[in-house]
C-alpha distance (Angstrom), angle and dihedral (degrees) to the residues before:
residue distance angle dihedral
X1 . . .
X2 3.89 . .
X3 4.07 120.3 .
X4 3.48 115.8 174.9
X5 3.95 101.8 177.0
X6 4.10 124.8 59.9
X7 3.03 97.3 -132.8
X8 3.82 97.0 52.9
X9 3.72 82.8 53.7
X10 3.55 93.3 59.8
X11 3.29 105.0 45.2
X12 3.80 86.1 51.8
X13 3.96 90.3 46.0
X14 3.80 83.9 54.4
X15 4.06 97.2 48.8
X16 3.98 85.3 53.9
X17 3.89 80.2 -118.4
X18 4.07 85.2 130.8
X19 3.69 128.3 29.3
X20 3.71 104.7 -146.9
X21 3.50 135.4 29.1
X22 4.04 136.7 -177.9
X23 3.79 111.7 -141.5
X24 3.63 123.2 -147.6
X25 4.21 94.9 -139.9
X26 3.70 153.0 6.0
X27 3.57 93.4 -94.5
X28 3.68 102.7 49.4
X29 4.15 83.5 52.8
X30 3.81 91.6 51.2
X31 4.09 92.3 50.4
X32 4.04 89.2 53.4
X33 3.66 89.7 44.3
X34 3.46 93.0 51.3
X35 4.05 98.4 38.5
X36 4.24 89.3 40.4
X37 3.70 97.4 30.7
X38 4.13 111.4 173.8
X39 3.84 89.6 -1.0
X40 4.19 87.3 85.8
X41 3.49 147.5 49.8
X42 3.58 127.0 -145.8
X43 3.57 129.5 -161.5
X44 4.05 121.3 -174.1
X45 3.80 114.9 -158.8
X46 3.59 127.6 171.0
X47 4.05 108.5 -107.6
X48 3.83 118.5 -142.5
X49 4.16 92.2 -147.0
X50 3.43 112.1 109.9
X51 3.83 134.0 -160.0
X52 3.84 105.5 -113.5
X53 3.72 126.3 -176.9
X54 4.07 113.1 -168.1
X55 4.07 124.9 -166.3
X56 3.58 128.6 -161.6
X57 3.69 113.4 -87.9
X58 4.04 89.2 -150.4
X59 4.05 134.3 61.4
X60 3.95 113.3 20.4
X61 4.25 77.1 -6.9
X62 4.24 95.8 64.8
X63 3.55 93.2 86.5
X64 3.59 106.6 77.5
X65 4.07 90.0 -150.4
X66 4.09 85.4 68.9
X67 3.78 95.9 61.1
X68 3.84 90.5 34.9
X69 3.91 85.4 51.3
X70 3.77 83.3 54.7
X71 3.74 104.1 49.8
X72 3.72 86.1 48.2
X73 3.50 99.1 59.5
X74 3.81 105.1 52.7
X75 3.21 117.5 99.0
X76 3.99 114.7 -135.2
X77 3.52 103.2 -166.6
X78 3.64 87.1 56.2
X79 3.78 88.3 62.5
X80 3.80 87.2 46.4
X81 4.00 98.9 54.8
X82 3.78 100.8 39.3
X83 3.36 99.8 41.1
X84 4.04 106.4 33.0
X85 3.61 98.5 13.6
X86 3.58 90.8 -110.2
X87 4.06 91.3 -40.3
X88 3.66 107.7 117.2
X89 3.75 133.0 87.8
X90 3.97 120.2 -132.5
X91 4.02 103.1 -125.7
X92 3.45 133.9 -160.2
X93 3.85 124.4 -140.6
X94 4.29 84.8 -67.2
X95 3.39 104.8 45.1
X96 4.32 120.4 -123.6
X97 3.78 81.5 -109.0
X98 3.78 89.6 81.7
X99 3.62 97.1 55.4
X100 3.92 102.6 -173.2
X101 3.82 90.5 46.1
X102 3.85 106.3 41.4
X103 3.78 125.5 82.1
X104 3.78 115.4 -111.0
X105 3.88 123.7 -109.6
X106 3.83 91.4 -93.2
X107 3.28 96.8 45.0
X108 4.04 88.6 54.1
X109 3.77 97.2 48.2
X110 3.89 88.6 57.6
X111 3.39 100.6 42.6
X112 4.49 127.9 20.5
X113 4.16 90.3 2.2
X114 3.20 100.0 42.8
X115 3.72 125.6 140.7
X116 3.57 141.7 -152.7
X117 3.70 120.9 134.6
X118 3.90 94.5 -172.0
X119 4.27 95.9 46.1
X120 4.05 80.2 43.2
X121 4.17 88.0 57.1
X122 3.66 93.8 54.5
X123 3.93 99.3 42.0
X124 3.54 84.8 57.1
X125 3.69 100.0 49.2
X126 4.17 93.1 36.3
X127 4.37 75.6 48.7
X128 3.68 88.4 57.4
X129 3.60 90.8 -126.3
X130 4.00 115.9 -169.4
X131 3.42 106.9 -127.0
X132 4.13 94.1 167.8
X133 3.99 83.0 72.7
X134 3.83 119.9 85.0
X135 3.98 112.3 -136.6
X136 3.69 127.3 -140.3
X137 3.66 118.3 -129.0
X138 3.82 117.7 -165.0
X139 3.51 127.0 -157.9
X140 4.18 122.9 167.3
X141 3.86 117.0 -113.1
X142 3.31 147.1 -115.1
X143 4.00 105.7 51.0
X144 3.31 133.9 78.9
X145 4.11 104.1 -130.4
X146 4.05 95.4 59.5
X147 3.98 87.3 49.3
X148 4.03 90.9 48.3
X149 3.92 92.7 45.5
X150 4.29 92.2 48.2
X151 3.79 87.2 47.9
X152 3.53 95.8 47.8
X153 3.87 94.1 42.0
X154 4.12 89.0 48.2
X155 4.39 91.1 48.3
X156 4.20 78.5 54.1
X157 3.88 101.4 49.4
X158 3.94 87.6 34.5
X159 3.74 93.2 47.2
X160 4.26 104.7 34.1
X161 3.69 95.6 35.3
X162 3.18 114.3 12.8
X163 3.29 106.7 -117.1
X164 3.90 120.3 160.8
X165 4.08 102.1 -128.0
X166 4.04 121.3 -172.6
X167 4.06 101.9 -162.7
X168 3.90 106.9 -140.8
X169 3.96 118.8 -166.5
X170 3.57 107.3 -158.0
X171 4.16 125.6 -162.2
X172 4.28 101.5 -107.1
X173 3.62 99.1 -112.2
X174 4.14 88.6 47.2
X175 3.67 92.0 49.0
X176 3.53 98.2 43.3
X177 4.03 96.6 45.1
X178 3.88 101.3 31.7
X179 4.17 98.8 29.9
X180 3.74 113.5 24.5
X181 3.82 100.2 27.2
X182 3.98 94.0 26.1
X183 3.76 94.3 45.7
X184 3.96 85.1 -135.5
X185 4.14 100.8 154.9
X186 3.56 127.6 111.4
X187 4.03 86.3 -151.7
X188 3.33 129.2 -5.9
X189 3.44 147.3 -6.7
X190 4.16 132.3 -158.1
X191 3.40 144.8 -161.8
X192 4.27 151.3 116.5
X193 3.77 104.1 -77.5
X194 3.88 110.3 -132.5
X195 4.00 113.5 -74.3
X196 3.79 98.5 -120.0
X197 3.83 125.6 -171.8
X198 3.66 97.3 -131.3
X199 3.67 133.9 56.4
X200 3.99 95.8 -138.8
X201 3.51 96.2 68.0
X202 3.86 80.7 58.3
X203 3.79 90.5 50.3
X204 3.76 94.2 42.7
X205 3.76 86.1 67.0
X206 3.92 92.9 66.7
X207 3.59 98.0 33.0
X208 3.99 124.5 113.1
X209 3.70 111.9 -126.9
């Protein structure tokens, strides 16, 4: 049985009409434990997807200032609060899950997390950034998480450095043929990377041939 929306899922979870269900934050868990009470079990695990957002390494993207200037300038605990209610980890390219292979906290804020909305400004103006243009940002449809992290990444880039961001939901198999696969965005492109069991497949990613 397909659901597509989390709420549907719910409200089936609730019925009994499913068995199991994965929810997408704290609070969601606390309102079936309080409306189910004894009747479930919950387990919390730390997950090893992780919320990605990918420019284009071409056009206004070339420089690599412009996509520095745009890691810089979003705001992680942002991501954190609104969509986890404060519950979610910001990862490097290994995620904390895989303790021996991960970078520490520190080490992430100086380096892939860091932040710095002013330094991010003036890479993208010494980048030569075109802010006339107004970017694409695709995120795959139907679901409710991949919507909230586009629109919260697009209020950032909008809002820090003033980038003009058109949020495009895209039907799965579109997305994942014509954007991810295809490389078809103007912009950028977001989603939760695959939760795999091993951190090499992780590493593999940023390895050289």
């Amino acid at each position: 049985k397909l659901i597509q929306q989390q709420a549907a899922a719910d409200a089936a979870f609730t019925a009994g009409q499913i068995d199991r269900l994965a929810t997408v934050n704290q609070l969601e868990t606390q309102q079936l434990q309080q409306q189910l009470g004894k009747k479930i079990n919950t387990i919390t695990e730390q997950t090893t997807s992780i919320w990605t957002l990918v420019t284009r390494a071409d056009g206004s993207f070339k420089d690599p200032r412009a996509r520095q200037a745009v890691s810089e300038a979003l705001v992680r605990k942002q991501f954190a609060d609104l969509m986890y209610q404060g519950a979610a980890i910001p990862q490097g390219p290994v995620p904390s899950a895989f303790k021996s292979y991960a970078l520490s906290q520190a080490d992430l804020a100086q380096t892939w997390n860091k932040e710095d909305i002013k330094d991010a400004k003036q890479k993208l103006s010494a980048a030569g950034f075109d802010t006339t243009h107004q970017y694409e940002l695709k995120y795959y449809t139907p679901g409710d998480a991949p919507a909230a992290f586009a629109q919260i990444v697009g209020k950032q880039l909008q809002e820090n450095l003033g980038i003009n961001i058109k949020l495009v939901g895209e039907d799965f198999g579109t997305w994942l043929a014509n954007s991810l696969y295809g490389g078809n965005f103007d912009g950028f492109i977001s989603f939760p990377s695959i939760a795999y069991d091993d951190p090499e497949t992780y590493i593999s990613q940023w390895s050289d041939p």
